[in-house]
N, C-alpha and C positions, 0 to 999 in steps of 0.2 A: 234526656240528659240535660238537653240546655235549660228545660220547667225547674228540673230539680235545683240544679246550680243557681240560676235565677232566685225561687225561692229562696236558699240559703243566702244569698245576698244580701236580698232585703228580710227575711226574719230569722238570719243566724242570730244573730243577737240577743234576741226572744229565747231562741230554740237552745241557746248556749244557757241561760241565765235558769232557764226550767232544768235542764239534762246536769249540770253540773252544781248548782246550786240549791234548787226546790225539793229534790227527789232526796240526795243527800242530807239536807236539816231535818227533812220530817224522819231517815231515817238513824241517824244522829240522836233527836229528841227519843226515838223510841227505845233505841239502845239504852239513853242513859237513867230512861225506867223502870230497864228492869234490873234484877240483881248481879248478871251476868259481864264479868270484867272482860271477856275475850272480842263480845262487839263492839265493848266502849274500844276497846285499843284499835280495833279495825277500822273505825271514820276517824280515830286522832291522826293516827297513819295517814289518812284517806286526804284529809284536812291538811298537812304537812307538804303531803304530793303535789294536791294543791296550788298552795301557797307557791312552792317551789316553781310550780308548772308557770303560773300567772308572771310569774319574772323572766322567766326566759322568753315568754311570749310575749310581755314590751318589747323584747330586745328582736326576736322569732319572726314577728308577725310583719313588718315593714317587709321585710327582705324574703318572706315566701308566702305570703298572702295572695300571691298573681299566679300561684301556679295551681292546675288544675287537681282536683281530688284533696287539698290540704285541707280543708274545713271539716273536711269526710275524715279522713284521718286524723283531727284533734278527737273529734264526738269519738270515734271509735276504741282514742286511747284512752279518754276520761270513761267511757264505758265501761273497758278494761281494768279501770283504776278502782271500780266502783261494784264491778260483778261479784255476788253472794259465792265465791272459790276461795278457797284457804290461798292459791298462787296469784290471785291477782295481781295489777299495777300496782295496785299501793303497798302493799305488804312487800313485794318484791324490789320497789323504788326503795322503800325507806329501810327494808334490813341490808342492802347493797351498796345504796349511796347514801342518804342522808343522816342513818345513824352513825356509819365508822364515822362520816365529815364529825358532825356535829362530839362524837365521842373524842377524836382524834384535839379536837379545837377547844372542847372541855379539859379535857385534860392540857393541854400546851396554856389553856388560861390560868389555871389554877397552878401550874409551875410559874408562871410569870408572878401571879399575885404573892405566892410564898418567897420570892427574889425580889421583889417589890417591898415586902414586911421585913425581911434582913436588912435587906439597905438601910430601911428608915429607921431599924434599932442601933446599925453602927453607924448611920451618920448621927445620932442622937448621941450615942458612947462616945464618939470624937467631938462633938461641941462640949460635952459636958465635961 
C-alpha cells in the first residue's frame, strides 16, 4: 500500500495525463471517423464532464488531496466517466446535471436578450 501510494505521488501526474487524456483523443479521433453520431455524442459528453470535473478540482484538490485513497477514487471515476456502457459517468453527469444547468441558463439568456432588444426599441421610440 505504501509502494502504490508512493508511486502515485510521484507519477500521478503522468498516470492522470495518459488515463484521462491519451486514451480519450485517440478514442475521440476514432469516433469522429466513422459515420456513426451516437459515439461522437458519447466523448462530447465525456469532454464536458471533464471540463467540468478539471474546475472543481482547482477548487477539490487543495482541500482533499492529504487524505488517503483520493487519487484512487478520481482514476476510478474518470474511468467510470469514460467505460464503453450506455450508463456511464459521462452520460449520466451530463443528462442530470450539466444539460438541465446549461438548458435552464440558455433559455433564462435568451429571455434577457429579447428584454434587452425591447428596451432598446422603446428607448429609441422615446428619443425619437
Amino acid at each position: 500500500m505504501v509502494f502504490s501510494r508512493m508511486f502515485l505521488e510521484t507519477h500521478g501526474g503522468t498516470a492522470r495525463v495518459l488515463l484521462v487524456f491519451l486514451y480519450p483523443s485517440y478514442k475521440t479521433i476514432n469516433a469522429v471517423m466513422t459515420d456513426e453520431l451516437e459515439d461522437d455524442l458519447m466523448w462530447l459528453k465525456y469532454w464536458s464532464v471533464l471540463a467540468l470535473f478539471s474546475m472543481l478540482e482547482l477548487v477539490m484538490d487543495p482541500l482533499v488531496n492529504h487524505f488517503t485513497g483520493y487519487l484512487i477514487a478520481k482514476c476510478v471515476f474518470l474511468i467510470w466517466c469514460m467505460a464503453p456502457i450506455d450508463e456511464n459517468g459521462s452520460n449520466l453527469i451530463f443528462s442530470q446535471i450539466i444539460f438541465p444547468l446549461v438548458k435552464k441558463n440558455f433559455a433564462a439568456s435568451r429571455h434577457i436578450e429579447a428584454v434587452q432588444n425591447s428596451l432598446k426599441k422603446h428607448s429609441v421610440s422615446f428619443v425619437k
